[in-house]
N, C-alpha and C positions, 0 to 999 in steps of 0.2 A: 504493500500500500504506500509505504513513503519513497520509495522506491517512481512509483507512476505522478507522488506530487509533488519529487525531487525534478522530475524528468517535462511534467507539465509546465511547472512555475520556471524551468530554464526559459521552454519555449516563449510563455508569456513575456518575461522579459525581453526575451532576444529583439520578439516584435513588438514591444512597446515603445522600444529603443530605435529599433528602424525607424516607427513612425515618427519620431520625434526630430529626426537628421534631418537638418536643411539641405536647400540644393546645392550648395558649396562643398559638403562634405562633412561639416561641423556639427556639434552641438551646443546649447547655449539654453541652460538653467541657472535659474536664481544663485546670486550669493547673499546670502542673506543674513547680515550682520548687523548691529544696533539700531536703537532708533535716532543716534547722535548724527549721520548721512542725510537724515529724512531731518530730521531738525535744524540743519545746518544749507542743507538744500533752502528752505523757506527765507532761514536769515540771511543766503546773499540774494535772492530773488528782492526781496523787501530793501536790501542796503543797494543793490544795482538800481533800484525801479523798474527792475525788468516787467515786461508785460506778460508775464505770467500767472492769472487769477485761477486759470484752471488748473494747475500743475500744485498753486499752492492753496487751494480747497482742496485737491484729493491727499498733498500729503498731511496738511491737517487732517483730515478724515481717518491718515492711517493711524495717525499720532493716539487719535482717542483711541480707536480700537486697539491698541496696544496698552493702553493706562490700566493698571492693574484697580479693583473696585475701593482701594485705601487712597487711591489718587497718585501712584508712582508709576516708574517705570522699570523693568528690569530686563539684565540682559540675558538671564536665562529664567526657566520655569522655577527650580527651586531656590532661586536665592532670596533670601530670607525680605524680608517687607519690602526690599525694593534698593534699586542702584540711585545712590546720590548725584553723581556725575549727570547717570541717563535723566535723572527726573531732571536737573536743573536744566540742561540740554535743551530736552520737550518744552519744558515750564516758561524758557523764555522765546522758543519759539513759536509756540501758541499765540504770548500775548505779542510778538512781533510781527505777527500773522495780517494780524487786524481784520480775524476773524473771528474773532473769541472775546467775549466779553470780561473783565477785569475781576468782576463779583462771580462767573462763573463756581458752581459750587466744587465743578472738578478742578478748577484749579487751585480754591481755596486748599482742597486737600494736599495738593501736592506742595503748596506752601509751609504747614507744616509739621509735612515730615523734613522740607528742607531745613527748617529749624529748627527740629526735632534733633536731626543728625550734624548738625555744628556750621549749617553755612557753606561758603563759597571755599571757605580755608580749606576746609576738608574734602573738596572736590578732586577730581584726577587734573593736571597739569593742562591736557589738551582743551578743559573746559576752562579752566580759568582765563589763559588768551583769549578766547572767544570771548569770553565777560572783557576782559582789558580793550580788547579792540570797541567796545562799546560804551567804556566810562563806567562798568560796572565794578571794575575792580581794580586795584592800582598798581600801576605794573612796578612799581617799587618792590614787591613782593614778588616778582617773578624774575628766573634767569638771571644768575648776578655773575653772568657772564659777559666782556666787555665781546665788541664786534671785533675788536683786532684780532682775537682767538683764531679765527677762519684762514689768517696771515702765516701763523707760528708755519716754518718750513717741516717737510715730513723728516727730515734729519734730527730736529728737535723731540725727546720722547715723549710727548705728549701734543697730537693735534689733531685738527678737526677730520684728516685722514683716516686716523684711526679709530675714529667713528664705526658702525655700520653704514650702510646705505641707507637705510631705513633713518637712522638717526640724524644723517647727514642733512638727508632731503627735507626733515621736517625743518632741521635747526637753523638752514640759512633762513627760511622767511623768519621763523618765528625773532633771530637775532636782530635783522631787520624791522620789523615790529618793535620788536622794545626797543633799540638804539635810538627810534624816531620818536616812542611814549604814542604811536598813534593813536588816536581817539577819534572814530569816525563821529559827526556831528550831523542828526540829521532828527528832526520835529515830532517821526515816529516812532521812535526809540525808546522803548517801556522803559522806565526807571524799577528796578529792584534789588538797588543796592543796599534795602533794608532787611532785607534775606541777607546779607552776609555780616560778619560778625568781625568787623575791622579793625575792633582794637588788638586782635590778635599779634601776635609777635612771630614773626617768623626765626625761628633758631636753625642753626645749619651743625650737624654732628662732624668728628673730628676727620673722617675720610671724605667726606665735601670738602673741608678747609682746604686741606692736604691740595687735594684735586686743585681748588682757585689758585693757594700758594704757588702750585706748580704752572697754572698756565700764567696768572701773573710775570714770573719769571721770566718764562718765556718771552710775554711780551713785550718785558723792559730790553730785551737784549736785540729787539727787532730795531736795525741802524736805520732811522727816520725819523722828520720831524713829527709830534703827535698829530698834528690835522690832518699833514698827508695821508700818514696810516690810517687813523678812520677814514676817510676819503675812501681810499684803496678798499679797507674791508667793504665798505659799502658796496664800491662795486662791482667785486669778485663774489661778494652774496648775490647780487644781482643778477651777475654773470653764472653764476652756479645754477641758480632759478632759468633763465632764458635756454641755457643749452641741453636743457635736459627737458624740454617741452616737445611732447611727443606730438604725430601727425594729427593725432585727435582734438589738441590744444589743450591736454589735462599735462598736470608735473608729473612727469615718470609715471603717468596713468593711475593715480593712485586720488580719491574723492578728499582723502583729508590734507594732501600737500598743496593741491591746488586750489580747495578752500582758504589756506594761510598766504598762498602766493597770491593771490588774486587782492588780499588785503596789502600784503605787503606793498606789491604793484603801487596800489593807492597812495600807501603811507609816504612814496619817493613821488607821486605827481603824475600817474599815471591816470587818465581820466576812465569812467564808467563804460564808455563807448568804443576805449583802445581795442583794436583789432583782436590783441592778445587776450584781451580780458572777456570779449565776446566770443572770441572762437573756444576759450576756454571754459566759460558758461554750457555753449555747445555740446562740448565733452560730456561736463556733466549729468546734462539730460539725457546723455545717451544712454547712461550706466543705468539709466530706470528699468527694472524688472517689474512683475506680478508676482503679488505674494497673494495668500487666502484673506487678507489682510489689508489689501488693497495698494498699490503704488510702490515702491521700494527704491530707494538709491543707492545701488551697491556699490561699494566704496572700492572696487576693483576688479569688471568682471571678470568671472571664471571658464571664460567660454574654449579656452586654448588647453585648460588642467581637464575639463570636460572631457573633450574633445579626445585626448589623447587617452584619460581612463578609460573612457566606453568602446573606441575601438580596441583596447589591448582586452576589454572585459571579453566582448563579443566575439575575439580571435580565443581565449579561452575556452567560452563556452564552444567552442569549435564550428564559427562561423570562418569561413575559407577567406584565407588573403585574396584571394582572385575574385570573391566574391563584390557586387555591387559598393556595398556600402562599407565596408574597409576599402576598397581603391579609394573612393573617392575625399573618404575621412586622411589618409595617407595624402591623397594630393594636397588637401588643406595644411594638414601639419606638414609639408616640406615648406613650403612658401611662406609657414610661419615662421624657422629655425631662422635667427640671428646671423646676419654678416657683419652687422656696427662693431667696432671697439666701444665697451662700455668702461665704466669705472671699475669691474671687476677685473679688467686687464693690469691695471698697475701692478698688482702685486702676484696675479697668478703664472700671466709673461705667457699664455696660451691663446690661438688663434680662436676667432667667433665660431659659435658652432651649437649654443644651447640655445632653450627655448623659454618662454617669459610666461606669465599666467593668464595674459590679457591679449587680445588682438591687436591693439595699441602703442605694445609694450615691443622696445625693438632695441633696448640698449641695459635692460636690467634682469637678463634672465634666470633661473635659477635650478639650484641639483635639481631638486627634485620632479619640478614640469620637464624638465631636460631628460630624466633617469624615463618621465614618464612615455613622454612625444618616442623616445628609440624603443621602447618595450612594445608602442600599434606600431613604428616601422621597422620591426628588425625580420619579418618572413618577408615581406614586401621588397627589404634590402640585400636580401640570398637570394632571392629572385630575379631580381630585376638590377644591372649592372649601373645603370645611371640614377639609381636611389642609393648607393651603397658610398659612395662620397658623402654626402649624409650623414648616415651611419658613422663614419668615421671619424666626420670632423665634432658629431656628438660628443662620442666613446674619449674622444681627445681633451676634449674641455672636460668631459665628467672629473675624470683620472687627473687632470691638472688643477681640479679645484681641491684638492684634498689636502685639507690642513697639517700643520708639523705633525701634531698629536696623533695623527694616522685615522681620526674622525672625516666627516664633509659639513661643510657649513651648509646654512640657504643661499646668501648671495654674494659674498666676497670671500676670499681664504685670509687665512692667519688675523682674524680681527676680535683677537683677545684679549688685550687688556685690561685688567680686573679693575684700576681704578677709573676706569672710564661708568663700572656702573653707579659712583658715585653721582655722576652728573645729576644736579639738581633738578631732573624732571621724574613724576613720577614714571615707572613704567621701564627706569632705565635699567637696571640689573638684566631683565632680559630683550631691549632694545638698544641697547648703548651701543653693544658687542653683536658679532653673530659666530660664534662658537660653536664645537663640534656640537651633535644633537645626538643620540640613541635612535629615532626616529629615523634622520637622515640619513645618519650613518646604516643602519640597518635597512633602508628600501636601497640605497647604493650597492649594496656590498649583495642582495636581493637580484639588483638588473647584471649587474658581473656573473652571477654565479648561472642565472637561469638562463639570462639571452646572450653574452657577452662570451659564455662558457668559460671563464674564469675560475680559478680553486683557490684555495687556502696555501699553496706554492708561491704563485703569485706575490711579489712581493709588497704591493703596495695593499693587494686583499688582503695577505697577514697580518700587515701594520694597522689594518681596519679591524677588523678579527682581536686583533688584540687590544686595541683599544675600545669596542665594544664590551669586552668581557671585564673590565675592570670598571664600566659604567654599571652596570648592574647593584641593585638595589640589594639587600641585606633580605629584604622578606620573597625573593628569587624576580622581582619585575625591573624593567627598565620605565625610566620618565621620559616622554614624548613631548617633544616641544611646540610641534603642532596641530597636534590634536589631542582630544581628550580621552586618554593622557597617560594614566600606566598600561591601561589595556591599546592602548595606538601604540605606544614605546617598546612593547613587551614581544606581538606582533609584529610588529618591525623588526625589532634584535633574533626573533626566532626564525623568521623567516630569511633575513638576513643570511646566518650562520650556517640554516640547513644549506640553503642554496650553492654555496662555494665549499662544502665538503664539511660542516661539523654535524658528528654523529650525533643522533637522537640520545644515546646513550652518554654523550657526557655530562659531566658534573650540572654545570651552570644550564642548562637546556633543561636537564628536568627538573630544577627547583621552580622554573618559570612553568614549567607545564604545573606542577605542585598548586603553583600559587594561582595559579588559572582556574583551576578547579577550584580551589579553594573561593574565589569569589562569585561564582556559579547562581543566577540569581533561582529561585526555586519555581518558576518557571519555567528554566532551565537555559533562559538567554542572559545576556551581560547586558548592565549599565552603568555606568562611570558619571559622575557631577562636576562640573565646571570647578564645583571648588577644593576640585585634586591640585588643579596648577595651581591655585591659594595658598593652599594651606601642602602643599608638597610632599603629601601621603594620598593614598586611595581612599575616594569617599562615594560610596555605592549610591547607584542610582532607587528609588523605590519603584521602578519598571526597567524593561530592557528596550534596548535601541534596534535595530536594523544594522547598524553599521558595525557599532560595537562588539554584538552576539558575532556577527561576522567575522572579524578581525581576531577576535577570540579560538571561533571556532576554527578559523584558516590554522592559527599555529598549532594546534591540537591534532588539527590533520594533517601536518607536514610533518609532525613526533612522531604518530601514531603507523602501526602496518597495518593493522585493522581498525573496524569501530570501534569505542568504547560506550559505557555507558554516560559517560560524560557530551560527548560528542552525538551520540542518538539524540540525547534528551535536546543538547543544544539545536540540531538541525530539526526536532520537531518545532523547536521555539519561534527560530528565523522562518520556517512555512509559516506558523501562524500570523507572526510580524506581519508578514508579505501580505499573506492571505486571507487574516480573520478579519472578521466586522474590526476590530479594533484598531484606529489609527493613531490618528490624532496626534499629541502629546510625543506618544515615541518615534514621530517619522520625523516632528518639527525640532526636536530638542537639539541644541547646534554640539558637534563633536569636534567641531574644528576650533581650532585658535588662531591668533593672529595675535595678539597682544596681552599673557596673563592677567586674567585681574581685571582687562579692561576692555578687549575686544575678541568674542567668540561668536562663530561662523554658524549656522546652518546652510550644511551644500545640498541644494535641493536633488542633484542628481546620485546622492551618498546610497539612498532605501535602493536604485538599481545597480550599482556600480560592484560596492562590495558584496551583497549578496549571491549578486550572477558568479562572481569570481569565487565565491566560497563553494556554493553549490556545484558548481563545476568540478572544481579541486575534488571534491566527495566522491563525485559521481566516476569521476576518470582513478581515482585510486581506488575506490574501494567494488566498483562496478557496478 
C-alpha cells in the first residue's frame, strides 16, 4: 500500500511541477520573508510620491492580514507575543500609508506592546535607520563609525574589505546616511517618537571599543588632509553603491540595500525622479509575489535557487535529461551562470563561473545556487559537448571558493575575522563575516561526491571531510546556517560524508543518525522552531514540516541498507504532509534563514522540492 502512494505522490509531483514551468524553462515561486519588505515597500512609495494607490492598498491589506489578534506582528508562527522590530516596521507603515486611521483600535494595540517591550532602543538595527531616516530616532545612537572606515587600505588588518558582502553592501549606504544625519522632511510623516524611550543611554561593551580603537587607528594613519578624506569616503560609498547596480536597477538585487540606497541617493542631492532612483523603484515592484495573504515583496527572488532544485529534483525522480522540460530548465540555467568579475574574485583569484539566486543577480553568486545550477546540469553536460565548459568553469569556482579551514562559505572565501562581529549592528556575529557553514560545507562536499564523483582521496574533499567532523555538535547534530537549522545542518553533514566515501558505520554518522531519531516527532515527521538559530540548541516544532521530515528522513536513508522503523513511520508522515486534509501551518512555516534572529524564509516551492527528492531516494534504494 505505501509502496502505490510512494509511487502515486512521485507522479503527482513530477506533474505538478511540469505545470508550473514557464516557457523559458524556469521556475518562479514565492520567497516569502517578513512583513519588514511589504512595510518598507509602502514607506518609499509615500517618501517618493510615487503614484502608486493600488500597490499600497493591497500591501496595507496584507499588513493587516498578517497582524497577529494582540495587534503585533511576527516573523514566525510560534514566536512568542510577537517580533518588536516586525510590529514597529508595520506600525509605522500603516500610519505612513494614509490609509489607516491614527485611533485605529488595531493599531492602538500594536502601540502597546511597542511599549510594553522597551521602545525603538530595543529594536533590531535595520529598523532603527529606517526611524532615523524619518526624524524618529537620532542617529546619535546609531553607527559610531566615522565614513573614512571605507578608506582604511586592505593591507591594514582591519577594513571594510573584510567585511562580508552582505555586510559591505548594507554599510556603504547606511554610513552615508549617518555621515549626512539625513532627515527626510516631508508634511506626511507620522510622528511616533513617543513610542520610543530616548533617555536611554547607549553603552558599547569592551570588544566594540576594541573594534572602534582599532579602526580609529587606522584612520589616523591614513596620509591626508581630514576634509579630503571625508570627501573621498563619500565618494567611494557612493561609488560602491553605483557599480554594483544591477540590470534591474535594484543594489546587488537585494529589497533591503536598495531601500537604504535609494535614501542614501537623497541624503547627497539626488532628486525623487533621478533615472536611478526610478529605475530602481522599478526593480522593486518587480520582486512582488502572491502569497494566500495577498501581495508580497520579496526581498530577493528565488527564481534561479528554484529553478535549479526542481530540475535536479525531477532528474531524481527519474525524469530523463532529454526529456522536454529538463532541456529547456538546463537552457535557462546556462545563460544564467556568471561571466562578470564580482567582489568575490579579490581574494579567491578564480575565473567567473557560479550562479546567483536571482535572475538579476550577475556579479554576486554563491556555493550553494552554484553546487545547485551543476547538480540539473551535470547529465545534460556528459551528454552534450558544448554544455560541458559549463560544467567546468562551475566545478572551478566551487573548488576555488573553499576556505583555509577546509569548510565553503556563501559568498566570499577566507572572511573570518572574529572581531568584525563586534560591529555595532545588530545581526553582526552572523552577518559581519561569512564563515565556513556545516550546511555548506556538507551540500558541497554532497555535489563532489555524487555528481563530480569525487572521494575522500581527494585532497581538498578530505580537508572538507575533516573539517566537517570537528563541527559536529556534542548531542551527534550539526548547526545549519541557513536553514532551520540542526535538522538542515545534520542533513547536510550526512549527506555530505556519505557521498564522497564515509561509511554509515562510522563513529560520528551514527551519533547523528542516534540523535535523528531521537527527535522523531510522534507522528513520526520532524519539526524544528526558528528559535534553534536563537537560542543555538534544538527547539522542537509542536507539528512536522514537509521539508524538514524530508531532510531528516533523506539522511536516514543514505545510513540505512534497509527500512527501519524509524524511516517507515517517517515516510508514512511526509505522504500524509503531502497528502492529508491537513495543511496549513506546516506547508507555510518558513525553514529557511537568511539573517538569525531577524530574517526567516518560507520557500514556497520547499513542500515539492525536498519531498520529490526524498521519496525518490526511498523508492530507488529500497525498491
Amino acid at each position: 500500500m505505501m509502496k502505490k502512494n510512494i509511487e502515486s505522490t512521485i507522479r503527482r509531483l513530477i506533474h505538478d511541477l511540469k505545470q508550473r514551468q514557464s516557457e523559458q524553462g524556469s521556475w518562479s515561486f514565492c520567497f516569502e520573508n517578513s512583513v519588514m519588505t511589504d512595510a518598507y515597500m509602502i514607506i518609499l512609495i509615500r517618501s517618493l510620491e510615487a503614484d502608486e494607490d493600488e500597490l499600497t492598498r493591497r500591501l496595507v491589506d496584507r499588513l493587516w492580514k498578517c497582524q497577529t489578534r494582540e495587534g503585533t506582528w511576527k516573523l514566525f508562527e510560534d514566536e512568542r507575543e510577537g517580533n518588536l522590530s516586525s510590529t514597529i516596521d508595520a506600525y509605522f507603515a500603516l500610519r505612513f500609508s494614509g490609509l489607516v486611521e491614527k485611533e485605529d483600535k488595531r493599531l492602538l494595540r500594536a502601540e502597546q506592546f511597542i511599549k510594553k517591550k522597551g521602545g525603538f532602543h530595543k529594536a533590531h538595527s535595520i529598523t532603527k535607520f529606517m526611524l532615523a531616516i524619518f526624524g524618529q530616532f537620532d542617529w546619535k545612537h546609531l553607527l559610531p563609525i566615522p565614513i573614512e572606515f571605507l578608506l582604511l587600505p586592505k593591507t591594514f588588518p582591519l577594513n571594510f574589505w573584510d567585511l562580508s558582502s552582505y555586510a559591505r553592501v548594507h554599510l556603504a549606504p547606511l554610513l552615508l546616511l549617518k555621515n549626512e544625519r539625513f532627515i527626510l522632511k516631508k508634511s506626511n510623516i507620522p510622528n511616533i517618537r513617543d513610542l520610543s524611550r530616548s533617555s536611554e543611554i547607549v553603552s558599547f561593551n569592551d570588544r566594540e571599543l576594541r573594534l572602534f580603537s582599532k579602526i580609529s587607528e587606522g584612520i589616523q594613519g591614513l596620509a591626508s588632509i581630514p576634509s579630503q578624506l571625508h570627501q573621498k569616503a563619500r565618494q567611494f560609498a557612493l561609488s560602491y553603491m553605483l557599480q554594483r547596480i544591477e540590470k534591474d536597477g535594484t543594489y546587488l538585487s537585494y529589497f533591503s540595500t536598495t531601500f537604504y540606497m535609494i535614501f542614501a541617493l537623497l541624503s547627497l542631492g539626488y532628486k525623487k525622479n533621478d533615472p536611478i532612483i526610478v529605475k530602481a523603484m522599478q526593480g522593486l515592484k518587480e520582486m512582488a509575489c502572491e502569497t494566500n495573504k495577498g501581495i508580497h515583496i520579496q526581498n530577493s527572488p528565488s527564481i534561479v535557487w528554484d529553478t535549479a532544485l526542481i530540475s535536479y529534483a525531477l532528474q531524481e525522480a527519474g525524469v530523463d535529461a532529454g526529456e522536454g522540460s529538463i532541456k529547456k530548465s538546463v537552457g535557462y540555467l546556462l545563460k544564467e551562470q556568471h561571466f562578470k568579475y564580482g567582489d568575490w574574485a579579490i581574494e579567491s583569484g578564480v575565473n567567473p563561473g557560479g550562479w546567483g539566486f536571482s535572475e538579476s543577480n550577475s556579479i554576486h553568486p554563491d556555493v550553494d545556487d552554484t553546487t545547485a545550477a551543476l547538480r540539473a546540469i551535470t547529465y545534460s553536460a556528459a551528454e552534450n559537448p558544448l554544455i560541458r565548459p559549463s560544467w567546468d568553469r562551475g566545478i572551478e569556482w566551487v573548488i576555488g571558493m573553499q576556505n583555509r579551514d577546509g569548510g565553503w562559505p556563501a559568498f566570499e572565501k577566507n572572511k573570518t575575522k572574529q572581531i568584525l562581529t563586534s560591529f555595532p549592528l545588530d545581526g553582526a556575529e552572523a552577518a559581519a563575516i561569512d564563515p565556513s557553514t556545516p550546511d555548506l560545507t556538507g551540500r558541497t562536499l554532497e555535489f563532489l561526491g555524487s555528481r563530480a564523483g569525487l572521494t575522500g582521496d581527494h585532497p581538498q574533499v578530505k580537508k572538507g571531510v575533516e573539517w566537517l567532523k570537528l563541527m559536529q555538535k556534542e548531542d551527534g547534530s550539526w548547526y545549519g546556517r541557513w536553514g532551520v537549522c540542526y535538522i538542515y545542518g545534520t542533513w547536510a553533514a550526512i549527506t555530505g560524508m556519505k557521498a564522497v566515501g564515509v561509511p554509515s558505520s562510522h563513529k560520528q554518522i551514527q551519533r547523528a543518525k542516534t540523535w535523528l531519531e531521537s527527535i522523531q516527532q510522534k507522528d513520526g515527521g520532524w519539526g524544528e522552531s526558528c528559535y534553534s538559530d536563537q537560542k543555538k540548541t534544538f527547539v522542537p516544532l509542536s507539528f512536522s514540516t514537509p521539508s524538514q521530515t524530508a531532510w531528516a528522513l533523506e539522511s536516514l536513508i543514505c545510513i540505512e541498507d534497509k527500512p527501519t522503523p524509524a524511516i517507515d513511520l517517517g515516510v508514512t508522515a511526509l505522504l500524509e504532509l503531502l497528502n492529508g486534509a491537513a495543511g496549513g501551518i506546516n506547508r507555510t512555516y518558513p525553514t529557511g534563514v537568511g539573517l538569525p534572529g531577524n530574517f526567516y524564509i518560507h520557500y514556497h516551492s520547499y513542500q515539492w522540492i525536498w519531498p520529490l527528492i526524498t521519496l525518490s531516494r526511498y523508492k530507488e534504494k529500497y525498491g
